[in-house]
C-alpha positions as CSV (number, residue, x, y, z in Angstrom):
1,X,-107.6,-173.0,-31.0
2,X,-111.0,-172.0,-29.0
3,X,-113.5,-170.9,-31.3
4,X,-113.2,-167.1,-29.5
5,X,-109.8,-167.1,-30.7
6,X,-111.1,-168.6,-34.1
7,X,-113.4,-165.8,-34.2
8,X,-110.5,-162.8,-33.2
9,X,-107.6,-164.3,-35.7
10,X,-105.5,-165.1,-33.2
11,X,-104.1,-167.3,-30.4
12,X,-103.5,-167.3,-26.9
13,X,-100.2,-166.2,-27.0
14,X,-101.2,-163.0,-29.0
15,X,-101.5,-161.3,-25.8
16,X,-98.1,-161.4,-24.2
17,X,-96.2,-158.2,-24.6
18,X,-92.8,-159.1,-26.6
19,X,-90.8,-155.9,-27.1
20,X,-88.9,-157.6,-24.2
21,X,-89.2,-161.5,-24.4
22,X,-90.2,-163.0,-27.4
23,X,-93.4,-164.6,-28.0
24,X,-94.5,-167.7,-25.4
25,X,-94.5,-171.6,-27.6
26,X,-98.1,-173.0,-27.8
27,X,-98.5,-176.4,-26.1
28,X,-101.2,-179.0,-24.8
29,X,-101.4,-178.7,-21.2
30,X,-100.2,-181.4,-19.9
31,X,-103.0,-183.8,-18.2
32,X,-102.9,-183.8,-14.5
33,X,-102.1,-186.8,-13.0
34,X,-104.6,-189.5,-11.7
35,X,-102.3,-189.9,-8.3
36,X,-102.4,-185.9,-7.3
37,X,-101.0,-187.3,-4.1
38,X,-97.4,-186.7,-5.4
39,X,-97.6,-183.3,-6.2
40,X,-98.3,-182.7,-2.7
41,X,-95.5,-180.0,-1.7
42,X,-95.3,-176.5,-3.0
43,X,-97.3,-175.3,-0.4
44,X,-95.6,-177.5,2.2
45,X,-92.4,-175.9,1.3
46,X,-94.4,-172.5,1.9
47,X,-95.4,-173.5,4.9
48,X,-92.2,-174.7,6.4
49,X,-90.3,-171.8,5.2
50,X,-92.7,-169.3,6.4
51,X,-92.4,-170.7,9.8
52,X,-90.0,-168.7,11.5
53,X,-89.6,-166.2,14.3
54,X,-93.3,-165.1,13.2
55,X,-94.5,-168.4,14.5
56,X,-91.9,-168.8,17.3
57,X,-91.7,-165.2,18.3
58,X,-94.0,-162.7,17.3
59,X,-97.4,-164.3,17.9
60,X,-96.4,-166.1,21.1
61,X,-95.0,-162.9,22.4
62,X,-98.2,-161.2,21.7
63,X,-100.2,-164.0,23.4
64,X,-98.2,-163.7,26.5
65,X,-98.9,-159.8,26.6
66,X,-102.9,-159.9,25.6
67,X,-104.3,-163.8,25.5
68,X,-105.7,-165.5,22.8
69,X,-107.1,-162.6,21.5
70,X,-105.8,-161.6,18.3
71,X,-104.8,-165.2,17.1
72,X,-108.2,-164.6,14.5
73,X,-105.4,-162.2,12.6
74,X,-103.3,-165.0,11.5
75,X,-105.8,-166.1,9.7
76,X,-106.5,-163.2,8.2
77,X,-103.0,-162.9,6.9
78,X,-102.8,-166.0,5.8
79,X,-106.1,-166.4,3.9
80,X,-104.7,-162.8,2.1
81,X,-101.6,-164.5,1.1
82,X,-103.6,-167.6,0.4
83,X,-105.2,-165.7,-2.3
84,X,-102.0,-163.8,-3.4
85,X,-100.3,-167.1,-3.8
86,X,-103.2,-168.7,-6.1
87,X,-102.8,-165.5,-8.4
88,X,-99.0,-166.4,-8.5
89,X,-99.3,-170.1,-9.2
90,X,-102.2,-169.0,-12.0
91,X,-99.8,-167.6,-14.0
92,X,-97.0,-169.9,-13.7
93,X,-99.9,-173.1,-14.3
94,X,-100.8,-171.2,-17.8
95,X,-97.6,-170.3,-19.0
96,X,-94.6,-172.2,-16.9
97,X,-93.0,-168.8,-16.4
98,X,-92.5,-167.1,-13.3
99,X,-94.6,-164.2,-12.5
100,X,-91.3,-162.2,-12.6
101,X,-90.7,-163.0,-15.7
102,X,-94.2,-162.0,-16.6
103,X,-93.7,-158.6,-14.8
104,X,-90.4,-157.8,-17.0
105,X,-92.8,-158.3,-20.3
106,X,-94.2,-154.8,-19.1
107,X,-90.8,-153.3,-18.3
108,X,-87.5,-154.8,-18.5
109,X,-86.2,-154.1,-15.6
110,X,-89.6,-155.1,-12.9
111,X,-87.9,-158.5,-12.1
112,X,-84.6,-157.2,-11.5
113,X,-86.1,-154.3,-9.0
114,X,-87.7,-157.4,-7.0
115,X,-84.6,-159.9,-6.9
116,X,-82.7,-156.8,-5.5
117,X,-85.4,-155.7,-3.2
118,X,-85.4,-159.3,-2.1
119,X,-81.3,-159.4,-1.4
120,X,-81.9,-156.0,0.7
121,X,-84.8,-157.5,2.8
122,X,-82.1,-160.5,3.8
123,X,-78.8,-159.4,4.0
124,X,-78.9,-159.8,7.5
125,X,-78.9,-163.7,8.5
126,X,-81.1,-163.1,11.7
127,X,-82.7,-166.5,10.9
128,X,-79.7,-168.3,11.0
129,X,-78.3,-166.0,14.0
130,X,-81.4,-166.9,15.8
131,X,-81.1,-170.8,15.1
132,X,-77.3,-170.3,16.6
133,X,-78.7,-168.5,19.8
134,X,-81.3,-171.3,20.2
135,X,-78.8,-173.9,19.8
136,X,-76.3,-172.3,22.2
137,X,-79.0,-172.4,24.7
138,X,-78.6,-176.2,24.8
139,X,-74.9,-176.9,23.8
140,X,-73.1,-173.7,25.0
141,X,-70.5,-171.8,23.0
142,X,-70.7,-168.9,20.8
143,X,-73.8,-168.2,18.7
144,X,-72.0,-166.3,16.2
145,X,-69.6,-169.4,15.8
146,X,-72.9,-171.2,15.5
147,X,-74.5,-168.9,12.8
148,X,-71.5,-169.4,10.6
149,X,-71.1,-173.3,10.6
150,X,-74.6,-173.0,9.7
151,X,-74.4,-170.9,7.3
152,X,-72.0,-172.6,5.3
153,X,-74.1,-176.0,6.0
154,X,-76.9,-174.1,4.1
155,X,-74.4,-173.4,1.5
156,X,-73.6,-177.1,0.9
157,X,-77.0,-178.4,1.6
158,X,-78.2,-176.1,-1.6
159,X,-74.6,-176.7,-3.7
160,X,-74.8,-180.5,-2.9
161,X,-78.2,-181.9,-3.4
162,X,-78.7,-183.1,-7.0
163,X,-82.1,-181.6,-7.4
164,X,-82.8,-178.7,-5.1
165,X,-86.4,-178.4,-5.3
166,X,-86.4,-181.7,-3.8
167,X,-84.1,-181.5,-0.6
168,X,-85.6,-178.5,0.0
169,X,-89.3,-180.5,0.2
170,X,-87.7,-182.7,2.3
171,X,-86.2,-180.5,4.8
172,X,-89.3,-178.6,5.4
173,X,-91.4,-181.9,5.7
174,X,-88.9,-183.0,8.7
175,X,-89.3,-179.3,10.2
176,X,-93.1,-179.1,10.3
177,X,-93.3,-183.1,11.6
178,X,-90.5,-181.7,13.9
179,X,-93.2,-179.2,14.9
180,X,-96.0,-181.5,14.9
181,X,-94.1,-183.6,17.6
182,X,-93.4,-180.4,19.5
183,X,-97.1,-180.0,20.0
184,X,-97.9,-183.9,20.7
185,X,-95.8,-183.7,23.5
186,X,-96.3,-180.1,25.2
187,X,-100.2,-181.4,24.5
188,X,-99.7,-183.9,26.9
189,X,-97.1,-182.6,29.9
190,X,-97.6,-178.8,29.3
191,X,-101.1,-177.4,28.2
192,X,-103.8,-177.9,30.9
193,X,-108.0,-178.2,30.2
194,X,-108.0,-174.7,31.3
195,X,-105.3,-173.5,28.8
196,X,-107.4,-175.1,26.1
197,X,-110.3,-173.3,27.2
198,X,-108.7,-170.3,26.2
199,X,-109.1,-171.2,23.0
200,X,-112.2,-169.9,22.2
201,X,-111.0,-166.7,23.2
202,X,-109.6,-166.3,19.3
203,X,-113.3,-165.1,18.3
204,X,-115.2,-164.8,21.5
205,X,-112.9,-161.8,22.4
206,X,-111.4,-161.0,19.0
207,X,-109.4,-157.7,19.7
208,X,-106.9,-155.7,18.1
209,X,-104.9,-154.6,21.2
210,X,-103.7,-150.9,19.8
211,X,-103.1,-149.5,23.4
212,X,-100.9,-152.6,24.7
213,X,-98.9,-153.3,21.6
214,X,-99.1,-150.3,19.1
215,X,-100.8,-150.8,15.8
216,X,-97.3,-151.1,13.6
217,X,-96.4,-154.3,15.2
218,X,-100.0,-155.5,14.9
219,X,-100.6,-154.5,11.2
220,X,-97.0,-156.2,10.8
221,X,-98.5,-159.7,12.7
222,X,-101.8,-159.9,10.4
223,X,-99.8,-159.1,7.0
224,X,-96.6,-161.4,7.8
225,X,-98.1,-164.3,9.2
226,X,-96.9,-167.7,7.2
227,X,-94.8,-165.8,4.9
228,X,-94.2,-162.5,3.3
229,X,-91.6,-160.5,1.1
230,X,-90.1,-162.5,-2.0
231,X,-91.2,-166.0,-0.4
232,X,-94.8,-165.4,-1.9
233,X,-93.0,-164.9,-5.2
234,X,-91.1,-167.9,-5.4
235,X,-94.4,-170.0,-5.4
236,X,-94.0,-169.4,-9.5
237,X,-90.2,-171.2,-9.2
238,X,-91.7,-173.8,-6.5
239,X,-94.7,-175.3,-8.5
240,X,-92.3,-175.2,-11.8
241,X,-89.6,-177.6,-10.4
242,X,-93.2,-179.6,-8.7
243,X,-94.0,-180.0,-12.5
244,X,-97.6,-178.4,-12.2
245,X,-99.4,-177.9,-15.2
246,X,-97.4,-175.8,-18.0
247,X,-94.1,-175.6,-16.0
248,X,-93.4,-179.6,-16.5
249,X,-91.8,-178.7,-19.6
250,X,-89.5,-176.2,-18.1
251,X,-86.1,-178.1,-16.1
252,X,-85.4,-178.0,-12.6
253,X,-82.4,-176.1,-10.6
254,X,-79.9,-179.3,-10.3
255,X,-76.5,-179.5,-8.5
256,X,-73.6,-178.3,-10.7
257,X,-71.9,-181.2,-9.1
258,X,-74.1,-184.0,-8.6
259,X,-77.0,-183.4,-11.0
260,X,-77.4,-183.4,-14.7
261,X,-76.9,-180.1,-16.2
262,X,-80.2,-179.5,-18.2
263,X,-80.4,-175.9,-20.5
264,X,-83.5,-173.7,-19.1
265,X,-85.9,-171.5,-21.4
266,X,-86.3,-167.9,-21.5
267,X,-89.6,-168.2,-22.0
268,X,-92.5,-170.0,-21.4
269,X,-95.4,-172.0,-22.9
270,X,-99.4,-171.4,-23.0
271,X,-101.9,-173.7,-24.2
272,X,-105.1,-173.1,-26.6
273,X,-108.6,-173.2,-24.4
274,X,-109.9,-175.5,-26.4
275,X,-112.5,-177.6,-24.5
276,X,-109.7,-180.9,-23.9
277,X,-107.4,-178.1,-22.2
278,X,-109.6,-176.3,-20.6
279,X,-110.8,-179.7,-18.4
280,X,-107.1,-180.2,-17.7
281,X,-106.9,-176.8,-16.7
282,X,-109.9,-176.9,-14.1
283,X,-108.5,-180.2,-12.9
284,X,-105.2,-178.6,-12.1
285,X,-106.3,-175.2,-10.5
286,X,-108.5,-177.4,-8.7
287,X,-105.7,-179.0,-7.3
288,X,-103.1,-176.0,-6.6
289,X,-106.0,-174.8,-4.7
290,X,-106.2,-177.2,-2.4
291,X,-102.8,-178.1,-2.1
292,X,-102.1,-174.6,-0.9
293,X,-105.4,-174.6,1.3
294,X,-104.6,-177.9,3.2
295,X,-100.9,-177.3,3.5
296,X,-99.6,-173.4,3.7
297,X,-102.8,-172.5,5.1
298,X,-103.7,-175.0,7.2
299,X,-100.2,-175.8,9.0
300,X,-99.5,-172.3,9.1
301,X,-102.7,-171.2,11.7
302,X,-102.7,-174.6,13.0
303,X,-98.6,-173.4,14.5
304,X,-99.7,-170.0,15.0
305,X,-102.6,-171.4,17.2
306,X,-100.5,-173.6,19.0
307,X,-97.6,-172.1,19.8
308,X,-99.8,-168.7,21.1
309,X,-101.3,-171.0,23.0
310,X,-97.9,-172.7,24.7
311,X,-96.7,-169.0,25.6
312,X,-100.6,-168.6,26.9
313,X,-100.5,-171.5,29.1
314,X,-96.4,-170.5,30.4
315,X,-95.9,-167.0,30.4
316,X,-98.8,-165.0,30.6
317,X,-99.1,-161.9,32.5
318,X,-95.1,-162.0,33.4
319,X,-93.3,-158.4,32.9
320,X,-90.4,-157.6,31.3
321,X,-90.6,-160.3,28.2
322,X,-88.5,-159.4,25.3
323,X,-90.1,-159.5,21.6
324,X,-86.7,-161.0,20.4
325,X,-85.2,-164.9,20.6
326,X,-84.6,-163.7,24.5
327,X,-88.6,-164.4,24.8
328,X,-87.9,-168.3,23.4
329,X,-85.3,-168.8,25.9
330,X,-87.9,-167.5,29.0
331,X,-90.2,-169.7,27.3
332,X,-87.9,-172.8,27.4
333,X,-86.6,-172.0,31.0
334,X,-90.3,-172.3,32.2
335,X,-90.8,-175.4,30.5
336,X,-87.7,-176.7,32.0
337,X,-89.1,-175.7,35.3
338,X,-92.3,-177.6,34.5
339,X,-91.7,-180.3,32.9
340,X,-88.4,-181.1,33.1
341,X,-84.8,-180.0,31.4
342,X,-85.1,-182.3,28.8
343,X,-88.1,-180.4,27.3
344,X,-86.7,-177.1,27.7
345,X,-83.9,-178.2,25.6
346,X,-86.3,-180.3,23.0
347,X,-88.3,-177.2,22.4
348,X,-85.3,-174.8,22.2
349,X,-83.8,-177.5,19.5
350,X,-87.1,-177.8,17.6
351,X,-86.7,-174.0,17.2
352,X,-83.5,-173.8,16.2
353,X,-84.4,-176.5,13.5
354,X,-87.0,-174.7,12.5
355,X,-85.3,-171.8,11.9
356,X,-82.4,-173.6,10.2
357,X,-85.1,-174.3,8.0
358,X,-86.4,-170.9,7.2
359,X,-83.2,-169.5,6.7
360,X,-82.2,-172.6,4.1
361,X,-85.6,-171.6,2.5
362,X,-84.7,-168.3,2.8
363,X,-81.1,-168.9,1.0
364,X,-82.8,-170.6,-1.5
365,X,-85.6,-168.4,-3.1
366,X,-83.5,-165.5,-2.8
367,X,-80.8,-166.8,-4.9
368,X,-83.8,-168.3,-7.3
369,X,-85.4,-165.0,-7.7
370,X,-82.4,-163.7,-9.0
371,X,-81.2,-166.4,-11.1
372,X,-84.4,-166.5,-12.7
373,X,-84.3,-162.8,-13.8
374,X,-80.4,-163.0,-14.7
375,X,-81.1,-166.3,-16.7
376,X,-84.4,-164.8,-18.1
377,X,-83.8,-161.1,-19.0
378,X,-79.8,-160.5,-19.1
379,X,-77.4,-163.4,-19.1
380,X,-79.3,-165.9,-21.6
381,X,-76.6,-168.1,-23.0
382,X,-75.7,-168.7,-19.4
383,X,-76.8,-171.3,-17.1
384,X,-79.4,-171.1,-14.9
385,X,-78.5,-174.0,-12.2
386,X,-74.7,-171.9,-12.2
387,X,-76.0,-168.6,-11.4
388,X,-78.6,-170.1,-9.0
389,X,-74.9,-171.4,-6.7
390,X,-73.1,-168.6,-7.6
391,X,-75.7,-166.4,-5.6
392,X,-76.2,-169.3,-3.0
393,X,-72.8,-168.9,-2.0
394,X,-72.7,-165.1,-2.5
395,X,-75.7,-164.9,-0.2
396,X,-73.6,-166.9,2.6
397,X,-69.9,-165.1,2.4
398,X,-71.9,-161.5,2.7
399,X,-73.9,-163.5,5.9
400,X,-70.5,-164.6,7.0
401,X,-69.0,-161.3,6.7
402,X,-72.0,-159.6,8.5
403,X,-71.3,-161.6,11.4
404,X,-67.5,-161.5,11.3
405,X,-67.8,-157.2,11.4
406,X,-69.8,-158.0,14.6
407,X,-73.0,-156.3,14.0
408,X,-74.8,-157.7,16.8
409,X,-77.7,-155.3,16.8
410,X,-78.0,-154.8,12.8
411,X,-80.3,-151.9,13.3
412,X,-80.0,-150.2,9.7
413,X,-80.5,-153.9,8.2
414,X,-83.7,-154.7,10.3
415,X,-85.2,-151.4,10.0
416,X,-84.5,-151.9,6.0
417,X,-85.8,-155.2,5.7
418,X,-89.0,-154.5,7.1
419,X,-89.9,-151.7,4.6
420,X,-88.6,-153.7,1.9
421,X,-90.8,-156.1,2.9
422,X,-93.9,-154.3,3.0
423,X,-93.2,-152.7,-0.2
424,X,-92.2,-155.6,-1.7
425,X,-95.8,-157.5,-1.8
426,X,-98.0,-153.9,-2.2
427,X,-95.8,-153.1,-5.8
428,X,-96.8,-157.4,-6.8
429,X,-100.4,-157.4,-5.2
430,X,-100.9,-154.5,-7.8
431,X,-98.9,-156.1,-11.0
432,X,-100.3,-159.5,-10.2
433,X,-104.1,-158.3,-11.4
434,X,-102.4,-155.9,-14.3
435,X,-100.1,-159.5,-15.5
436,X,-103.3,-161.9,-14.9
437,X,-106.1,-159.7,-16.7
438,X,-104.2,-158.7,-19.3
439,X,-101.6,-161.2,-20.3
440,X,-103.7,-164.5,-19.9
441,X,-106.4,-165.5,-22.1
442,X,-109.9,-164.7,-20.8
443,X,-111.2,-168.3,-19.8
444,X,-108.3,-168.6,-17.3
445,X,-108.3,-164.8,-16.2
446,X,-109.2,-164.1,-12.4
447,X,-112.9,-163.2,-12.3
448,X,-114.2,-160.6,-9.7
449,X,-113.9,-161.8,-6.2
450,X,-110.3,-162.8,-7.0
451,X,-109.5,-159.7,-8.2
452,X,-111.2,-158.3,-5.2
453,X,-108.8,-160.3,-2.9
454,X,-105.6,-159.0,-4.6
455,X,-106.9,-155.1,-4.3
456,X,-107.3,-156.0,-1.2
457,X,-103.7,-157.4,-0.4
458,X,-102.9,-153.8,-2.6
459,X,-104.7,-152.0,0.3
460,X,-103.2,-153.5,3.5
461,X,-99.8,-154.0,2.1
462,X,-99.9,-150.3,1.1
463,X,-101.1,-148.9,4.3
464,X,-98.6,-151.4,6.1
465,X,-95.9,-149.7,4.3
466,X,-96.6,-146.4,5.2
467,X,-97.1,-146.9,8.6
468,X,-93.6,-149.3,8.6
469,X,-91.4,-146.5,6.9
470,X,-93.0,-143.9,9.2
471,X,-92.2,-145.7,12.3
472,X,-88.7,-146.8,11.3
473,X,-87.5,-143.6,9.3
474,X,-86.6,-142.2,12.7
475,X,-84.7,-145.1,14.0
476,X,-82.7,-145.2,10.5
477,X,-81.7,-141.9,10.7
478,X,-81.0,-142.0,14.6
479,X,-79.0,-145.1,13.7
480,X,-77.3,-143.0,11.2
């Protein structure tokens, strides 16, 4: 016990709420390891997961429409949800609980109201729908043939490997080296000394482009970029199954067919701030800083940048580009032109891998968020690892069916998942100071310019909201 919690009569766990969940164990922190090098991968996972039509579509089409201009907003957005991420691993480092689970300390129910609001956000499987289109470009046939082999791919890829954290690390780490070959190569045949030179144009003519591209899709760019939604939540279930700091003693999601089944807590742990922990402590947050900082943030504008500056150097200034997969496949058909067929169809294939590999990701933290809150808050004598493949595969059949019905042009679904989105990270921007200030004891509490960060995040995910539902509204109901 710390000698301020000598002085008040009490412990660190003394300030979790438990008229819903019972009262966190007291532990040692667990020493960081000498070799940090293997705890390396959270943030990769964020990082290859986050990279998805954002990265592939969104930016690049707004390169080809105005330059190199407003590149400067990825990082931006990702620096915001660098700092919303840190907040969300704090908690988890403390107290090996998700911060879902600390949310439903205040109110039973605030973990459920995200797990649902993260199902409504991706009901549709336009990731995986976008992978088949990609691949069709190469191989032919019918994408929504395509989408539904992968999807149930996903399905077994999740159901099959015996620990899931760790196929899922893997996956992403062949994606972004996938990515990282993609721009060796169009480095070499494709981008000239005077595309590079454009390069500069991200701060020499920093712009925000309100006339060409409207300010909802802009807003939408800066706040989205990397990630966005429930994948910014799942950094809590992420670093657990890594083993960072408290969350070692809490198991990891294993197959129900090839793993060992392993009985998860309801709760968590915290630790004393005694003067041994509290040297642990900076030695980890030390760490999950920078592992987050060099991975998530760094591969994610280092993409942005590069694949702004392929559509720069290809398909600048032509007319008619769609802001859909249909600007990829113009993209691909000028490479082919360029370069030869055989890039055209390695850059389409590197893009449908990639989003293979956001929509696994995707599969994956949806079906944790809700397992964790089942597990944690409702269902306790069940297990975990059975609810988590019970909503993998519920996640895929409703994907299936989605694409079965033919809904080709799944307005209502889009238009829904990009409020949910938005409203998603402004309600956890604002718990995340409330859980952090409150909950944790004060040596490991945010201090100001943290806080700062996350009102913030509050602010521009709040107005981004606004102006989303106010923009969409109309199609809903037209759609309607």
């Amino acid at each position: 016990m710390s000698i301020q919690e000598s002085a008040r009569g009490g412990s660190a766990a003394d300030l979790f709420p438990t008229h819903v969940l019972g009262r966190p164990e007291v532990r040692e922190l667990p020493p960081a390891p000498k070799n940090m090098r293997r705890l390396i991968g959270p943030g990769l996972v964020a990082a290859g997961v986050g990279l998805s039509s954002g990265e592939f579509i969104l930016y690049p089409y707004i390169a080809s429409q105005v330059g190199m201009a407003f590149v400067w907003a990825a990082l931006l957005g990702v620096m915001t949800q660098f700092f919303l991420n840190m907040e969300i691993e704090r908690y988890t480092l403390a107290t090996g609980e998700t911060v879902l689970t600390g949310f439903s300390r205040f109110w039973r129910h605030w973990g459920l109201v995200f797990a649902m609001l993260a199902y409504f956000a991706n009901l549709w499987p336009g990731w995986a729908t976008s992978s088949a289109t990609l691949l069709s470009y190469i191989v032919g046939g019918e994408p929504r043939w395509i989408a539904i082999g992968l999807l149930a791919a996903i399905g077994l890829i999740l159901t099959l490997a015996p620990v899931v954290y760790v196929m899922l690390e893997r996956l992403q780490i062949v994606k972004i080296a996938a990515v990282g070959v993609l721009i060796v190569i169009a480095s070499i045949f494709v981008i000239t000394a005077d595309d590079w030179a454009a390069l500069p144009q991200i701060a020499t003519t920093a712009s925000i482009p309100v006339e060409e591209l409207g300010f909802a899709l802009l807003l939408g760019a800066l706040a989205f970029a990397g990630a966005g939604g429930g994948q910014n939540l799942c950094q809590s279930n992420w670093i657990r199954d890594k083993g960072f700091g408290m969350g070692s003693y809490v198991p990891r999601i294993t197959s129900a067919l090839t793993g060992q089944p392993e009985a998860a807590p309801s709760t968590g742990y915290v630790f004393e701030t005694t003067p041994e922990n509290m040297a642990k402590w900076h030695r980890w947050w030390r760490f999950a800083n920078w592992e987050q900082m060099l991975t998530f943030v760094l591969i994610t504008f280092i993409t942005i940048t590069f694949t702004s500056l392929l559509a720069y150097s290809t398909v600048f200034g032509e007319e008619g580009l769609a802001n859909s997969v249909a600007f990829v496949q113009r993209e691909g058909q000028v490479l082919s032109e360029r370069v030869g067929g055989w890039f055209g169809a390695l850059f389409w294939f590197i893009g449908a891998f990639s989003l293979f590999g956001a929509a696994t990701g995707i599969v994956d933290y949806t079906s944790r968020l809700a397992a964790d809150v089942l597990r944690t808050t409702y269902l306790k004598s069940y297990n975990e690892s059975r609810l988590y493949f019970g909503l993998v595969w519920g996640l895929v059949l409703v994907g299936i069916l989605v694409i079965l019905a033919g809904v080709t042009q799944p307005l209502v679904l889009l238009v829904i998942s990009a409020c949910v989105g938005g409203l998603m990270m402004f309600l956890y921007s604002g718990l995340l100071v409330v859980l952090n200030r409150k909950v944790l004891a004060p040596a490991i509490r945010p201090g100001a310019f943290r806080v700062g960060m996350l009102v913030w995040a509050f602010l521009l995910f709040g107005i981004l909201s606004i102006l989303t539902i106010v923009q969409q509204l109309p199609k809903l109901w037209g759609a309607g």
